[in-house]
C-alpha positions as CSV (number, residue, x, y, z in Angstrom):
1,X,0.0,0.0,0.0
2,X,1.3,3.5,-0.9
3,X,2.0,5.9,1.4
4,X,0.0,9.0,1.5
5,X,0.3,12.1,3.8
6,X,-1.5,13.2,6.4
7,X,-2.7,16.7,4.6
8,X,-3.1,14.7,1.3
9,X,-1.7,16.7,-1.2
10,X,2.1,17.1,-1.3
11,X,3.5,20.5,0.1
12,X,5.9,21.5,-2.3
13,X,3.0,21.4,-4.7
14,X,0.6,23.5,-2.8
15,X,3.4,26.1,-2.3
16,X,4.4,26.1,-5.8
17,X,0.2,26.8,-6.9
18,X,0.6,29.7,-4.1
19,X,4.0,31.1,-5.8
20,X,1.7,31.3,-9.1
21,X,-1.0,32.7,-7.9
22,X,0.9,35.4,-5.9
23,X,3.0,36.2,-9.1
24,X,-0.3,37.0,-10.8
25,X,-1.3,39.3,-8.4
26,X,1.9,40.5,-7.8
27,X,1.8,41.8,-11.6
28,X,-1.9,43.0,-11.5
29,X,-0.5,45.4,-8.7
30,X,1.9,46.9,-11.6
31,X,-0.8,46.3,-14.6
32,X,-3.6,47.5,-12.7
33,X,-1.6,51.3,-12.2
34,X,-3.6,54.4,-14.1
35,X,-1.2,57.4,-12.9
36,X,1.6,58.4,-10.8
37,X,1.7,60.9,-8.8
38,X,4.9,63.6,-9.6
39,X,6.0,66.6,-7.7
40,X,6.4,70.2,-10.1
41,X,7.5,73.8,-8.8
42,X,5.1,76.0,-9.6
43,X,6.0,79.8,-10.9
44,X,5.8,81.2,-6.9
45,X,7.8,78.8,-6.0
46,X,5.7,76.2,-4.2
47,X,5.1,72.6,-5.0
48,X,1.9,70.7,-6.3
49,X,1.6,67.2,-7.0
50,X,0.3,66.0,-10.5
51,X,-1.6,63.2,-11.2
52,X,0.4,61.6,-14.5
53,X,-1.5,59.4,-16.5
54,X,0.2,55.6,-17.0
55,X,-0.3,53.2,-20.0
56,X,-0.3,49.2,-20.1
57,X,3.1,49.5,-21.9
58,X,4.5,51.9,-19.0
59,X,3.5,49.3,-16.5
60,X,4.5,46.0,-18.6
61,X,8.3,47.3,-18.8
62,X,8.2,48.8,-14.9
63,X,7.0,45.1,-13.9
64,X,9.6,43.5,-16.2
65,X,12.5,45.3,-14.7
66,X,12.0,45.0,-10.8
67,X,10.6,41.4,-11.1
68,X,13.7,39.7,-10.9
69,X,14.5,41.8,-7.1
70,X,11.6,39.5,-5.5
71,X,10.9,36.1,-4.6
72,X,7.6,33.8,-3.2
73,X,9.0,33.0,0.5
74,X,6.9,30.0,1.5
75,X,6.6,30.3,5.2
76,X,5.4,34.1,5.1
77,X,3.2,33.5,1.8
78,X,4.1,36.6,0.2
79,X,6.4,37.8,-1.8
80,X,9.7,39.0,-0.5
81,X,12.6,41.3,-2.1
82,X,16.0,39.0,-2.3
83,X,18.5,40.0,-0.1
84,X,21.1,42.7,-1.1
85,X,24.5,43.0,0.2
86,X,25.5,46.6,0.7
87,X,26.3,47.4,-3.2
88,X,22.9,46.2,-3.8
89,X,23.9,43.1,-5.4
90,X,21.9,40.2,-4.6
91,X,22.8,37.1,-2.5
92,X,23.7,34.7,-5.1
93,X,23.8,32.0,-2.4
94,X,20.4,32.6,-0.8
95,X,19.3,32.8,-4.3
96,X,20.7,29.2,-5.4
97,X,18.6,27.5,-2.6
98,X,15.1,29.5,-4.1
99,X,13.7,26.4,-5.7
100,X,12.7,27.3,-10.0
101,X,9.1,28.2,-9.1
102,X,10.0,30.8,-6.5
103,X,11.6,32.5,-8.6
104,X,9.7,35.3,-11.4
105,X,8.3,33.6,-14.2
106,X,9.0,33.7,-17.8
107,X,6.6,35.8,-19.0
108,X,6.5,35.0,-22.9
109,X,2.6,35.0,-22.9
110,X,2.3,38.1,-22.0
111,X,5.0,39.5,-24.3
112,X,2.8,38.4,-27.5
113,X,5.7,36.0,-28.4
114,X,4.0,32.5,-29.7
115,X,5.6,28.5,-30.5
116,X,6.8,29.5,-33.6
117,X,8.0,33.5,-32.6
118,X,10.3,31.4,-30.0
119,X,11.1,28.4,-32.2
120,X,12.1,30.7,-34.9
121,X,14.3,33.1,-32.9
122,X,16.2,30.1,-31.2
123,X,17.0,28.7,-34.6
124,X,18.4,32.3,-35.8
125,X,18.7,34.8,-32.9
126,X,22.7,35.6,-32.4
127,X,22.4,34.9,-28.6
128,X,21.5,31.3,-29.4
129,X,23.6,30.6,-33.2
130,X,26.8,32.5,-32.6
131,X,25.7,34.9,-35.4
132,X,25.2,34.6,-39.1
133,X,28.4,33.5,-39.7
134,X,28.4,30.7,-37.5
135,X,25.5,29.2,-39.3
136,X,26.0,30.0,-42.8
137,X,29.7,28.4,-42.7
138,X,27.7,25.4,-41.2
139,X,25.1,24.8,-44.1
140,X,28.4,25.7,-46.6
141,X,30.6,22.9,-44.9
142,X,27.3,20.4,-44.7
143,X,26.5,21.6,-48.9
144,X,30.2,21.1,-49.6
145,X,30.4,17.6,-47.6
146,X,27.0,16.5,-49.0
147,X,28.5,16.6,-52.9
148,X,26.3,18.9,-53.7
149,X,26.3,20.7,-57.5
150,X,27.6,24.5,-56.5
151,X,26.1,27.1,-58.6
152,X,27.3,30.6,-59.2
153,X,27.6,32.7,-56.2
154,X,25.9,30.1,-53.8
155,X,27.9,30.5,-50.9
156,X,26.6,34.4,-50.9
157,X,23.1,32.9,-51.4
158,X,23.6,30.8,-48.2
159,X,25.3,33.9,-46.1
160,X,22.9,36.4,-47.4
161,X,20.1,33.8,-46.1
162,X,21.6,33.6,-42.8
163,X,21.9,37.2,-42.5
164,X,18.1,37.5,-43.1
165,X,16.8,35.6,-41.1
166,X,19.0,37.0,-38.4
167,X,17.9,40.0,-38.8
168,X,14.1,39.2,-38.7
169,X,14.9,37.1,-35.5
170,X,16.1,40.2,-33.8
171,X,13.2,41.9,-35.1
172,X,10.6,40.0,-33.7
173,X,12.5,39.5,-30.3
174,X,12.2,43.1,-30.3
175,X,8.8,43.4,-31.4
176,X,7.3,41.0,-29.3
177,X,9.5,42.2,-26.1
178,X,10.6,38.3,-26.0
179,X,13.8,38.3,-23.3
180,X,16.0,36.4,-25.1
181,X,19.0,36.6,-22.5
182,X,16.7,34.9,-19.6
183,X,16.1,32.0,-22.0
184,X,19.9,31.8,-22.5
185,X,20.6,31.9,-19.5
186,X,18.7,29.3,-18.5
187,X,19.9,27.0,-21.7
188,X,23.3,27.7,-19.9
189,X,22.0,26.9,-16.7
190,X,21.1,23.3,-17.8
């Protein structure tokens, strides 16, 4: 007969469902933002607060750069900023013992990015290929090795390709707002 615990359903999984759902709320407290208040000097030489108003975009990016200061701490249920030394730098070994999900999630959804926008800037993107060149002299060596017929200028074909696509993978990861040095560092990480 199998084990089974005495609350039922395993801790670590529970937590994790609580890290999620305190993400999401974490970023509807950025999303959900419609102004700032700011400070100006008036003429006389007083100060008034002004009401500034905020858009979605505004928001997205502010959420996107101070995520990574926090994590889900488990036995306060709430998130928590990661401790700093006194440069500000955070504790890499406090962070090393955060388990994946505490951690702020990759937020690709969000960023409009779909299968294929992340299939298609992993196959070209320089973070992930080495650059153009780095693939083009591949397909050349694999064309060359494979006995294939060359034709006039078909090395340039292949380069120019490579440069392309390059190009549009950049592009997109721009477009889209897709983080394409989180992913490698995660591919690194592995």
């Amino acid at each position: 007969m199998a084990y089974k615990q005495k609350w039922g359903v395993n801790r670590n999984s529970q937590d994790s469902i609580a890290a999620t759902k305190a993400w999401d709320n974490f970023k509807s407290g950025y999303m959900n933002i419609k102004s700032k208040t700011k400070v100006e000097r008036q003429d006389d030489g007083s100060y008034k607060k002004v009401e500034v108003p905020v858009s979605a975009e505004d928001n997205l990016k502010e959420y996107n750069r101070e995520k990574h200061e926090f994590y889900y701490d488990t036995e306060k249920k709430k998130m928590r900023l990661i401790p700093t030394d006194d440069a500000e730098r955070q504790d890499q070994e406090f962070k090393s013992k955060l388990k994946k999900w505490q951690l702020p999630p990759l937020d690709r959804k969000s960023s409009g990015g779909t299968k294929a926008d992340s299939t298609f800037i992993k196959k070209h993107h320089k973070t992930f290929t080495g650059g153009f060149h780095a693939g083009a002299s591949a397909e050349i060596k694999d064309l060359e090795d494979s006995g294939v017929k060359p034709w006039k200028g078909w090395k340039q074909n292949v380069i120019q390709k490579h440069k392309r696509n390059q190009a549009k993978a950049l592009n997109l990861a721009k477009e889209k707002e897709i983080d394409v040095s989180s992913w490698k560092y995660k591919l690194d990480k592995k």
